[in-house]
N, C-alpha and C positions, 0 to 999 in steps of 0.2 A: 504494500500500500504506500503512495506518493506521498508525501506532506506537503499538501498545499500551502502558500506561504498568503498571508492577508495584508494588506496593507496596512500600516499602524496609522489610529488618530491620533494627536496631540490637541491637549486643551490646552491650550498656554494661561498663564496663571500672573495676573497681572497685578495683584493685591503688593501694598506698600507703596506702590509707583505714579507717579499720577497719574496713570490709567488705572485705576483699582476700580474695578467693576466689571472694564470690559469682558469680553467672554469671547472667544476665539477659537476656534475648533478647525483644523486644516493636514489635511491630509501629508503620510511622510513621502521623502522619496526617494528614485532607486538612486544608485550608486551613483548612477551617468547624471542625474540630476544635481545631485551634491557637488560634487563634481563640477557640474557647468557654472552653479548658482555662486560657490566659492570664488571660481578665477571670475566671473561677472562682478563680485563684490571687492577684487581687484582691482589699486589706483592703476590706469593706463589714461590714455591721451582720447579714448573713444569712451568717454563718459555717458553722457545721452544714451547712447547706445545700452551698456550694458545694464544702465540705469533700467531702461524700460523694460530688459529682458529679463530682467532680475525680479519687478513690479508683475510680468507680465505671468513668470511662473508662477508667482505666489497666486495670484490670482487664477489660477488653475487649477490649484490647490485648494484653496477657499472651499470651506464647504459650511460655514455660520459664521454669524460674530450677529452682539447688537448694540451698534452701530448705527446710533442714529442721526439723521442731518438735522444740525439744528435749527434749520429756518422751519421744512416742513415738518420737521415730528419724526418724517417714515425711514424707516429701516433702509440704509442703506443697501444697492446689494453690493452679490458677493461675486461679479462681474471686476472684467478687467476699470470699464466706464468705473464703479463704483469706487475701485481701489483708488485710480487718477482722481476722482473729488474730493478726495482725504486728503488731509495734512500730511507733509511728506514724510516730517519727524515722525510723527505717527507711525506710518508706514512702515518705515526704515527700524523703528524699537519694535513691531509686531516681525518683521522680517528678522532683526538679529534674534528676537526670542525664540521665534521657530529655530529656525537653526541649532541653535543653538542647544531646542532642545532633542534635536534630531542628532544633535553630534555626542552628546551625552550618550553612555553607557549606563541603565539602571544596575543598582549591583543585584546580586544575586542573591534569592532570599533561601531558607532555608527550610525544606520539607516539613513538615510539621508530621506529628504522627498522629496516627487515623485515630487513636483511642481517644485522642485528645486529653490524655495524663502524660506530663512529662517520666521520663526511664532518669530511677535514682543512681548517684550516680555512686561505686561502690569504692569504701574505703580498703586502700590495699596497704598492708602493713610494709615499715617500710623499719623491719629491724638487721641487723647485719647478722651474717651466719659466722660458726665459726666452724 
């Protein structure tokens, strides 16, 4: 049997910042994406460019936030259109957070046992022989 692989969501978690509230939820991605989105976030001479490539996967990505405009009330969407009416700063702190939380390894938790009783642990005497 195959292991299918799924792709991970990230809720980015924006509490203490002066975004605390927002709520952000955006799809991970593969290697070649990382990858692109990195050297794209790289200083070069073709800014604009990478700028928008960078805006443009996230937006691709995108699958909630709320985000709303403050003139009309409504929920922004989660279109490329919608990314480009946002604040750039904005933007760019939701971009390195993803990232960032895409670049992070969770550590590894430890199997719990099924009985849910921790195994006591045994004392072994520790006298010398002769």
């Amino acid at each position: 049997m195959a292991f299918k692989r799924k792709r991970k969501v990230y809720k980015l978690d924006f509490s203490g910042t002066e975004y605390d509230g927002l709520e952000v939820r955006v799809r991970g991605l593969t290697t070649g994406e990382y990858l692109e989105i990195v050297s794209l976030s790289a200083p070069s001479g073709e800014g604009d460019k990478e700028t928008e490539g960078m805006l443009r996967m996230f937006a691709n990505h995108l699958i909630s936030w709320n985000l709303e405009d403050e003139e009309s009330g409504e929920l922004v969407p989660t279109t490329y259109e919608g990314v480009k009416s946002n604040d750039f700063v904005m933007n760019m702190y939701i971009i390195n957070a993803w990232t960032d939380a895409i670049a992070s390894i969770p550590e590894k938790t430890e199997k719990k046992s099924n009985s849910g009783q921790p195994v006591p642990e045994a004392s072994i005497p520790m006298t010398a022989l002769s």
